[in-house]
VMD Tcl script that builds the backbone (N, CA, C; Angstrom):
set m [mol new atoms 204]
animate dup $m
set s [atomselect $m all]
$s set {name element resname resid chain x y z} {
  {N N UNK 1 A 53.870 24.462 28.084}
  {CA C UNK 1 A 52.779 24.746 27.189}
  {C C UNK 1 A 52.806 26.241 26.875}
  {N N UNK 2 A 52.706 26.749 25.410}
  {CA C UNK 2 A 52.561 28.029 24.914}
  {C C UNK 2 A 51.180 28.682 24.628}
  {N N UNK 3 A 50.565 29.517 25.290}
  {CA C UNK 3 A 49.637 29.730 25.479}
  {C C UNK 3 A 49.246 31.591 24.298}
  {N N UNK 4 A 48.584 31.216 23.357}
  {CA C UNK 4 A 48.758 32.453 22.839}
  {C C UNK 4 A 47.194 32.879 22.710}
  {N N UNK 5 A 47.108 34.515 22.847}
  {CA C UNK 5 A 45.671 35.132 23.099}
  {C C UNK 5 A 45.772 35.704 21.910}
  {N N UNK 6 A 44.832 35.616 21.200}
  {CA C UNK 6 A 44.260 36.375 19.681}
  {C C UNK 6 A 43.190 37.864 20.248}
  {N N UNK 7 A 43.440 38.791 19.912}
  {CA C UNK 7 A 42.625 39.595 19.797}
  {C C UNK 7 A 41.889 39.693 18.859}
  {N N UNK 8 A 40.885 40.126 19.415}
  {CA C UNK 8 A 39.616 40.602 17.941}
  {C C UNK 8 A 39.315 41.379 17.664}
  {N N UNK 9 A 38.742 41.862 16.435}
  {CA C UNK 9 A 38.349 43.694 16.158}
  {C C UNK 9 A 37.238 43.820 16.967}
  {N N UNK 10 A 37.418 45.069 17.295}
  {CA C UNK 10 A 36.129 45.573 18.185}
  {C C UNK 10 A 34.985 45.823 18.099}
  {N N UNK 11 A 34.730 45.817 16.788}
  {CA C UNK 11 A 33.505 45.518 15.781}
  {C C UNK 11 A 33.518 44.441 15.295}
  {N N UNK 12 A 32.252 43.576 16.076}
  {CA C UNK 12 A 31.864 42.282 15.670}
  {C C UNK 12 A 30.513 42.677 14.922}
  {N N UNK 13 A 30.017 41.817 13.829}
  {CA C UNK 13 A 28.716 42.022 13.379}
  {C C UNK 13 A 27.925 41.231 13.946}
  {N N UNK 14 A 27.223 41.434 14.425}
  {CA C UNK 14 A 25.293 40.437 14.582}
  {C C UNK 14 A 24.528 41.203 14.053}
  {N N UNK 15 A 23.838 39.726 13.659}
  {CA C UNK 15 A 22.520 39.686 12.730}
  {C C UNK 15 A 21.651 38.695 13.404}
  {N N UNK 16 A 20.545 39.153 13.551}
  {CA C UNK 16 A 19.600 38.008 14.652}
  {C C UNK 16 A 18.449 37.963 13.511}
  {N N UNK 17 A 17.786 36.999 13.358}
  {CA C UNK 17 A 16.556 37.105 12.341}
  {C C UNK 17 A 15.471 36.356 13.364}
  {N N UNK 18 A 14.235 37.198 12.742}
  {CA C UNK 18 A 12.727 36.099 13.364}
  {C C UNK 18 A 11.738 36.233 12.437}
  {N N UNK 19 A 11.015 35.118 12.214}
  {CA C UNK 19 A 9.808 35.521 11.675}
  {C C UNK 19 A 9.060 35.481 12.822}
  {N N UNK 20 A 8.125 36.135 12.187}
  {CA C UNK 20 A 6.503 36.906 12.645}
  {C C UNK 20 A 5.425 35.877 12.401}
  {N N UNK 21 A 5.479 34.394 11.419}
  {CA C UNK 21 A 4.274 34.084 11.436}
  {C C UNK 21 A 2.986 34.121 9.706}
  {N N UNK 22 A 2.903 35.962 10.258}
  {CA C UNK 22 A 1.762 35.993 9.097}
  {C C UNK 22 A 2.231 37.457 8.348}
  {N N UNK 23 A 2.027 37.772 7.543}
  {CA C UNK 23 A 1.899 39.016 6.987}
  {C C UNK 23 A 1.758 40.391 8.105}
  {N N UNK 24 A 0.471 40.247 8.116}
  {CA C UNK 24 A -0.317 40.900 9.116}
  {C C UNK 24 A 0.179 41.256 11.005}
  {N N UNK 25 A 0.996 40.105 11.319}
  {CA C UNK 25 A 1.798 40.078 12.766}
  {C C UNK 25 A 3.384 40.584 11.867}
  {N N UNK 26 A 3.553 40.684 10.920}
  {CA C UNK 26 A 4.990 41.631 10.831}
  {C C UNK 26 A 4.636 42.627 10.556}
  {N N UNK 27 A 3.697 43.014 9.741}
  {CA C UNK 27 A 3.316 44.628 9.842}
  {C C UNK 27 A 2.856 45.341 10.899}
  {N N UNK 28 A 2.150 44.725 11.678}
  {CA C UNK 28 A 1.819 45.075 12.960}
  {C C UNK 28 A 2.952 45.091 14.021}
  {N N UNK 29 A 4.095 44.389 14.075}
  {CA C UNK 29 A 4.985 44.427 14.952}
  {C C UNK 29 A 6.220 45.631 14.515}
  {N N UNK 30 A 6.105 45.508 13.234}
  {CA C UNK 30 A 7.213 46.605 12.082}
  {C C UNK 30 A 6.586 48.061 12.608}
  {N N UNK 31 A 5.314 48.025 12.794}
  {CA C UNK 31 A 4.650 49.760 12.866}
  {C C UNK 31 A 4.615 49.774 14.726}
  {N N UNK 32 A 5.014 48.821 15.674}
  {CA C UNK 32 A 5.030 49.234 16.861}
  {C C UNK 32 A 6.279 49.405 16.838}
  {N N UNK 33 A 7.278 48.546 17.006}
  {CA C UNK 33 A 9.026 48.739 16.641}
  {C C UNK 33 A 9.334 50.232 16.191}
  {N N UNK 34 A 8.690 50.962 15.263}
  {CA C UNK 34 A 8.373 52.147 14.845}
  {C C UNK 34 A 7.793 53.402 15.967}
  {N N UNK 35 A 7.307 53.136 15.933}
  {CA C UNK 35 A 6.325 53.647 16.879}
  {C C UNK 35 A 6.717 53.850 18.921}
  {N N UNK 36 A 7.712 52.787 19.158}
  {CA C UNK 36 A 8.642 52.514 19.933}
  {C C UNK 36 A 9.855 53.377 20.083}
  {N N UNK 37 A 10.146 54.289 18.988}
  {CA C UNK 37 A 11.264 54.036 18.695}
  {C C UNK 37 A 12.455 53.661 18.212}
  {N N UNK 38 A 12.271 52.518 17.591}
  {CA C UNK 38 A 13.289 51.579 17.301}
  {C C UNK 38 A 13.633 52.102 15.618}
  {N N UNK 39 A 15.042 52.307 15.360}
  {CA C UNK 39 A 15.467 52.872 14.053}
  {C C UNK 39 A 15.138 51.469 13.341}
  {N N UNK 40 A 14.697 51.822 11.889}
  {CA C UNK 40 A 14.089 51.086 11.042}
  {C C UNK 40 A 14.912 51.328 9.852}
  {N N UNK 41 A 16.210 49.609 9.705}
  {CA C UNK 41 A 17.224 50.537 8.711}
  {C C UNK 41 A 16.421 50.588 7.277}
  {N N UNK 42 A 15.803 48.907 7.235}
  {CA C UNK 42 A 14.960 48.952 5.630}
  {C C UNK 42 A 13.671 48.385 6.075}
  {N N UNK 43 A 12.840 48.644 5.302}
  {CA C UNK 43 A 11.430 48.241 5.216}
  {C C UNK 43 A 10.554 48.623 5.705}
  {N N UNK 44 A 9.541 48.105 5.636}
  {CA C UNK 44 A 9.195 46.874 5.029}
  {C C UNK 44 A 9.186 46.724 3.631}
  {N N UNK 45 A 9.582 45.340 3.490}
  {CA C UNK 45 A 9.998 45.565 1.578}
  {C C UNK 45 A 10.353 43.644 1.061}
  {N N UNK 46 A 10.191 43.676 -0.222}
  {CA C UNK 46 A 10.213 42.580 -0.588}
  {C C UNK 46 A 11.568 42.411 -1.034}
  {N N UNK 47 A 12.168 41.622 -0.801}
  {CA C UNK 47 A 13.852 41.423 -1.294}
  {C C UNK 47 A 13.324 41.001 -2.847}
  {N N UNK 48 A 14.956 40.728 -3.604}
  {CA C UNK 48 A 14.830 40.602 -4.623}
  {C C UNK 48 A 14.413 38.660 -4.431}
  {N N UNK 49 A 14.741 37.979 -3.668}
  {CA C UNK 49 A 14.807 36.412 -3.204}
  {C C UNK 49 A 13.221 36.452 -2.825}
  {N N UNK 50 A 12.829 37.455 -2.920}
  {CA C UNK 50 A 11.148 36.988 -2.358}
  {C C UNK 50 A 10.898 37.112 -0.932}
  {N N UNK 51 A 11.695 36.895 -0.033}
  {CA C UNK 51 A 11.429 37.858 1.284}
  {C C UNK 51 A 10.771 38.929 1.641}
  {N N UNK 52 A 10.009 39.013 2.440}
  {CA C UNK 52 A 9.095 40.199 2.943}
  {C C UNK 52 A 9.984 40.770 4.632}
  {N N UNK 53 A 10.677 41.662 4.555}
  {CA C UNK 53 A 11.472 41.772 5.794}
  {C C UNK 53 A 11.712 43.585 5.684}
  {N N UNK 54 A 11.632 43.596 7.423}
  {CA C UNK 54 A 12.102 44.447 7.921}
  {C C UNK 54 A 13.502 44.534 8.495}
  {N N UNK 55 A 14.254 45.070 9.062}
  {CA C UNK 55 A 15.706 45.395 9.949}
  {C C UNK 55 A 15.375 46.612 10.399}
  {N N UNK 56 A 16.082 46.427 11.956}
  {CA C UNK 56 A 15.832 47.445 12.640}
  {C C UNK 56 A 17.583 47.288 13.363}
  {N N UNK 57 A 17.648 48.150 14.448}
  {CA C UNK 57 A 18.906 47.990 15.090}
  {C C UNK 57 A 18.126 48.228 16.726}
  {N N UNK 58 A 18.447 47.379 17.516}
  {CA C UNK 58 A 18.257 47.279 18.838}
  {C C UNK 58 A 18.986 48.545 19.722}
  {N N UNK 59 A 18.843 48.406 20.987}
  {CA C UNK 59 A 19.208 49.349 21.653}
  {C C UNK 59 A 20.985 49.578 21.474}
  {N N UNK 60 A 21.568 48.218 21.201}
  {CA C UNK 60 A 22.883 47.837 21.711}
  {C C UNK 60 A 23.686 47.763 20.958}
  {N N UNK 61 A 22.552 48.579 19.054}
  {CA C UNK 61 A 23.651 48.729 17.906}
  {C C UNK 61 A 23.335 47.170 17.050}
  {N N UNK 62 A 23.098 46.407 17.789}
  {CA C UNK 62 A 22.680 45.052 16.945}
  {C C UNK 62 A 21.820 45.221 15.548}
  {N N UNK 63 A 21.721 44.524 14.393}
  {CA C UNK 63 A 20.957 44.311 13.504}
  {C C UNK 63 A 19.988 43.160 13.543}
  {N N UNK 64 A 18.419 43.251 13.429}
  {CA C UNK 64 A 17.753 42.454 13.781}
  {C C UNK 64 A 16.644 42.383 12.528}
  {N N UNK 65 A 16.419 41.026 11.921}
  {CA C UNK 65 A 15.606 41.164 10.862}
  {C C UNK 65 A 14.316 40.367 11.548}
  {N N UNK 66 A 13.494 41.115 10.478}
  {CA C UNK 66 A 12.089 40.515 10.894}
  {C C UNK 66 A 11.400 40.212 9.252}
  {N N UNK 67 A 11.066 38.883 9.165}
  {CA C UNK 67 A 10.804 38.281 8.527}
  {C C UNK 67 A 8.944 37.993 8.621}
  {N N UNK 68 A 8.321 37.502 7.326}
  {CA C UNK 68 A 7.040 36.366 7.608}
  {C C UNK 68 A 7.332 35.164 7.406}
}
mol reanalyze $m
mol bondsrecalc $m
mol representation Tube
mol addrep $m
């Protein structure tokens, strides 16, 4: 049996998404995330699709959206 190992680039992307719920629990969670610390790449803002979302990046470089 031939056994072959693929390497991968060392830059993988993640993208994790959540909603919040209500309006009001993403703005409130968007201005502690803030307030925390946490780099805030866009938003809060309405996409052109009608989305109401934030992105931030976690401790670990990750991209994390926050949605209603």
């Amino acid at each position: 049996m031939l056994l072959r190992f693929v390497t991968l680039p060392s830059a993988v992307y993640a993208h994790i998404a959540f909603s919040s719920g209500s309006k009001e629990a993403f703005d409130t969670l968007t201005a502690r995330l803030r307030n925390d610390g946490f780099e805030i790449l866009e938003g809060p803002r309405t996409t052109g699709d009608e989305y109401y979302e934030s992105c931030i990046l976690d401790p670990a470089g990750n991209r994390i959206e926050i949605t209603v």
